[in-house]
Structure formats: structure tokens, C-alpha cells
N, C-alpha and C positions, 0 to 999 in steps of 0.2 A: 737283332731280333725285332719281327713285326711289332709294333706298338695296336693295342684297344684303346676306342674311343670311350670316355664317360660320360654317357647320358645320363645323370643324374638329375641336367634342367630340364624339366617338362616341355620348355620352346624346343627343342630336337625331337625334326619328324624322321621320321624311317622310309624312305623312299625306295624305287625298285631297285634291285643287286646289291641292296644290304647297305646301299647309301644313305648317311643320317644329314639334314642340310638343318638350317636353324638362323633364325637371323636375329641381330646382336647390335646392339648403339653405342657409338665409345663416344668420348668425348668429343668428337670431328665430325660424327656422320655413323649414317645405317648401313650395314653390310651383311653382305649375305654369304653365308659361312657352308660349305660341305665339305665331307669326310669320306671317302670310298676308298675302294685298294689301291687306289692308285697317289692315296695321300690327301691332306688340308685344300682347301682351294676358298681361297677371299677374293669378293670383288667389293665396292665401294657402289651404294644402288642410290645413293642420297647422301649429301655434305662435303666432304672432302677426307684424303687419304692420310691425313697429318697424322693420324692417332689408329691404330692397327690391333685388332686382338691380337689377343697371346694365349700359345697352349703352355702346358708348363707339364712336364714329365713326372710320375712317379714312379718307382722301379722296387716291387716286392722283395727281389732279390736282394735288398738292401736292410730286412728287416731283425731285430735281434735273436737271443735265442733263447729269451723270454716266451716268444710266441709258440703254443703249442703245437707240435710237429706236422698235424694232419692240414692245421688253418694254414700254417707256411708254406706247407707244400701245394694247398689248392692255389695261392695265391701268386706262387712263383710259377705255378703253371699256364696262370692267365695272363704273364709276363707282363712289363711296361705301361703303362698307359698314359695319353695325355688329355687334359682336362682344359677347357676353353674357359681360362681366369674372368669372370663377370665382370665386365668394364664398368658396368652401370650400378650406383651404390642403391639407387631406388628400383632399379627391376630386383636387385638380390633382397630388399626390404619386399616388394609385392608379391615376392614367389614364398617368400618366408609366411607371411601372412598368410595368403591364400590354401598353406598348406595346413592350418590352423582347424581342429578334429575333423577332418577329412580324411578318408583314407589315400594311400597315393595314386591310385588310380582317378578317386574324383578329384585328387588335387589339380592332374595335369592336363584334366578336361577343363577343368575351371576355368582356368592357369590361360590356357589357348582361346576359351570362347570370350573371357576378359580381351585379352589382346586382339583377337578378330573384333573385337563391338567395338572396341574404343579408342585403342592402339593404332597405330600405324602399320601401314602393310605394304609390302613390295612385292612383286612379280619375277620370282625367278626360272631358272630350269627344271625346277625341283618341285613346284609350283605355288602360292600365293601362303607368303610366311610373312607374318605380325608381330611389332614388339609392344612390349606395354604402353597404355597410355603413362605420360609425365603424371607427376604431380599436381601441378597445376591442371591439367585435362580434370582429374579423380574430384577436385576440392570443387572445380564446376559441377559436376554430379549431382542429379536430384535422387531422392529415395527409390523412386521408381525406376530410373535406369541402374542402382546398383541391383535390383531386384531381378530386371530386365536379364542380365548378364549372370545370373547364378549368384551375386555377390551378395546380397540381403544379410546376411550375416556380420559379414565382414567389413558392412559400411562403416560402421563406428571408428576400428582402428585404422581403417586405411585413412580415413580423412584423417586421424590424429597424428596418422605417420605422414602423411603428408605434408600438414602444417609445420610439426617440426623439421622435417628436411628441406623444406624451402627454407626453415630459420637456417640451419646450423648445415647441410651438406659440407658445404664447400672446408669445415672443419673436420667431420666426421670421413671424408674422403682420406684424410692425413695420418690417421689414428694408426695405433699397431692394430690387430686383432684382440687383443685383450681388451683396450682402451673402447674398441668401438660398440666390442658385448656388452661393455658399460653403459656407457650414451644410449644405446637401443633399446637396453631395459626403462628408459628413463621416459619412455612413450608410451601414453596410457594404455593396457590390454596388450605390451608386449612384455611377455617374460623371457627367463634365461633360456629356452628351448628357441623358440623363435629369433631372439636376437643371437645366438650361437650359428644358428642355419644360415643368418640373412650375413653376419660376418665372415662366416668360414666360403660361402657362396663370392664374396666381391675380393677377400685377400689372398681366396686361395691357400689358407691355412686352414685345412684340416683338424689341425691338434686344438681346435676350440671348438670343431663339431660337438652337437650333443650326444656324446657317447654311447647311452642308455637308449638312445633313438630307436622304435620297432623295427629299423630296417636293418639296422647293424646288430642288433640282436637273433634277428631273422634268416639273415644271411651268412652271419659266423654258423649258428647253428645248421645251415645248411652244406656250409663246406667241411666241418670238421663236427659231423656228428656222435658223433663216441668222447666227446670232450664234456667234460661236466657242468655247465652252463648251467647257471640261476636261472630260477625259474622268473618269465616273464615279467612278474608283478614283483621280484627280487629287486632290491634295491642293490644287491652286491656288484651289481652287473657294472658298470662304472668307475665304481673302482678296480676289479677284477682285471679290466679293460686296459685301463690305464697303466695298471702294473705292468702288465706282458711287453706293454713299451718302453718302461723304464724310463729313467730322467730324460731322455732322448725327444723332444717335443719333434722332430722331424722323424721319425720313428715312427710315434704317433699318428701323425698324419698321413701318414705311408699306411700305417697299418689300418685305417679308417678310413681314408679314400679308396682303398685297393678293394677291400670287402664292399664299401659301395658298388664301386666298377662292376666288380664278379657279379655282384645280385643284378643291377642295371643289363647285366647279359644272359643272367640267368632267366629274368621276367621276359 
């Protein structure tokens, strides 16, 4: 079965014949990543090839029978998907932020005009794709250029995130998923919604996303409408969620990545 791409980072542009390209910093070097029918395609535009993204598969068809009939089947419909694991622990910390009361639309405009102002940029076939500025780049920052860039809001926490992951990355790199929602909340102006995103973003664990999140609320409700869903402002929703997955934390993640996916193609 064909595998769907997840766009759920805002760095993936959409290019012509439905090609998504996005470019991504691992530990070695910048690379410029695209996706079309014809499959994954990395090349190395800056540093060296030592250290390589990874997609990592999810598969609906794998989900319990907890889940409500109508969600399962939209979601085994959308079959497979694979999701480009965020190499980078402080780009999944800047997209997390940035996404901070914005809707997601202006998140991902943000998201991009941040990365074109500050960030680094390479020239590919797809054409000129940007990755976030470092840390170090952000804490040089004067008021006016976070201002400059749409970020006026957001300057506070980013330098505070900044500061600490210059202390502490190299340990928070290491952490489980659980351990690092920890550490993240412990950054002024980051709560449990934000440091969920920024972990579930770099480990590729799902089952720590923020559940109750309006997108996964938004998009369950749109694939299996006839299903009795709490109302928006409902706090039941959460756990509701969780249950359908049962002790199964890969379950879980399945079942919240996969409803990402769908909405990500449905938008």
C-alpha cells in the first residue's frame, strides 16, 4: 500500500504535482528533503552526510477496537503514513513556541518568515527553503528584530528557551518522551501543551501529544461525525481519547498521529 506524507511541520512547502520539499538540520549538516510519487528524496546542501533524517511509518490498520467504527475506518482509509522524526531538539522547541495562541495558519506563516529572516537558507529544485535560526542566532536578537519577523510576542520565551537549551540540550537530547515534557515545562512561559508538541515533534512519540489539542479535536470530529464528541470547551475530551487507545501507548500514537495526517490532507 502507498504510504501519505505528514505535513504537520509548517517547514513543508507544497510544490507543483503535489510535491511537498522541506529542509531539516540533523546533527551533521542541512538537507533538503522532498516527497512526490515517486518517493523520499535527501540530498546533503551543507555539512556532511554522517547523520541522515529518518521517516518512521505509522499504520491505522493497526489500531484497537476501542476506537469508534466510523474514526477507524476513515483512518485505515487514509492508509500508512510516514512522518520525518525532527532531528533538531530546538527547531521542535521553536515550532512549539511559535505555535503559542496563533491559529495554525498564522502559526506556519510565522514559522517560515522566522526562518527566511534569520535562519539559514539553501537553494534547491523546489526552490529557496530555510531552517531556523540556532539558539545562539535568537539570544543575539534585539526587540526590534524579534518584532521585525512577526515574533514581538514571543520574544520572552524564546530567549528563555534558548538560554536553557544552550545549558542543558545535550542532556535533554537523551531523555524518553516523558522525562523531556518534564524538563520543558521547567522553562519560563512553557506549559504542558507546548512542551507535549515540542517532545512529541523531536521523539516521534505521539502518545505524549497534547490530546485535547483543537486539531485533533477538529479532525476526529470531522471523520467520524455521528460520534458523540465533547463539546469543544469539554474537558472530557482527553481522557475520552486516551481510552479508545487503551493501555497500548503505541496505539496511542497511532491513533493521534494518524488523525493529524488525515486533517494535514484534508486542509
Amino acid at each position: 500500500m502507498t504510504s501519505v506524507l505528514t505535513t504537520d511541520h509548517p517547514a513543508w512547502h507544497e510544490a507543483e504535482g503535489g510535491t511537498y520539499a522541506r529542509a531539516v538540520r540533523t546533527a551533521s549538516g542541512v538537507w533538503a528533503v522532498s516527497w512526490d510519487q515517486d518517493g523520499l528524496h535527501m540530498t546533503c546542501m551543507d555539512g556532511t552526510e554522517d547523520v541522515k533524517p529518518v521517516f518512521v511509518t505509522t499504520d491505522p490498520a493497526c489500531l484497537p477496537g476501542g476506537v469508534p467504527a466510523a474514526l477507524k475506518t476513515g483512518l485505515a482509509d487514509l492508509g500508512p503514513s510516514q512522518r520525518l522524526a525532527n532531528p533538531w531538539l530546538w527547531d521542535a522547541i521553536t515550532t512549539a513556541i511559535l505555535r503559542q495562541v496563533v491559529r495554525a495558519g498564522q502559526a506556519r506563516k510565522l514559522y517560515r518568515t522566522w526562518c527566511q529572516t534569520y535562519g539559514a537558507t539553501i537553494d534547491t529544485l523546489h526552490g529557496q527553503l530555510a531552517v531556523a535560526p540556532t539558539a545562539n542566532q535568537v539570544l543575539a536578537l534585539d526587540e526590534d528584530q524579534f518584532a521585525a519577523a512577526g515574533a514581538k510576542f514571543h520574544r520572552t520565551v524564546l530567549r528563555a528557551a534558548a538560554t536553557h537549551h544552550e545549558r542543558h540540550f545535550l542532556h535533554w537530547q537523551r531523555m524518553e518522551a516523558g522525562d523531556l515534557v518534564a524538563a520543558l515545562t521547567g522553562i519560563p512561559r512553557i506549559g504542558p501543551w507546548t512542551a507535549s508538541a515540542a517532545a512529541a515533534d523531536f521523539t516521534g512519540d505521539f502518545s505524549i501529544y497534547p490530546h485535547d489539542d483543537l486539531a485533533v479535536r477538529t479532525w476526529a470530529a470531522q471523520i467520524a461525525p455521528d460520534h458523540a464528541w465533547p463539546d469543544k470547551k469539554d474537558k472530557a475530551f482527553g481522557p475520552l481519547w486516551t481510552g479508545m487507545a487503551g493501555p497500548d501507548r503505541t496505539a496511542l500514537h497511532t491513533l493521534t498521529l494518524s488523525t493529524l495526517t488525515w486533517g494535514s490532507h484534508a486542509r
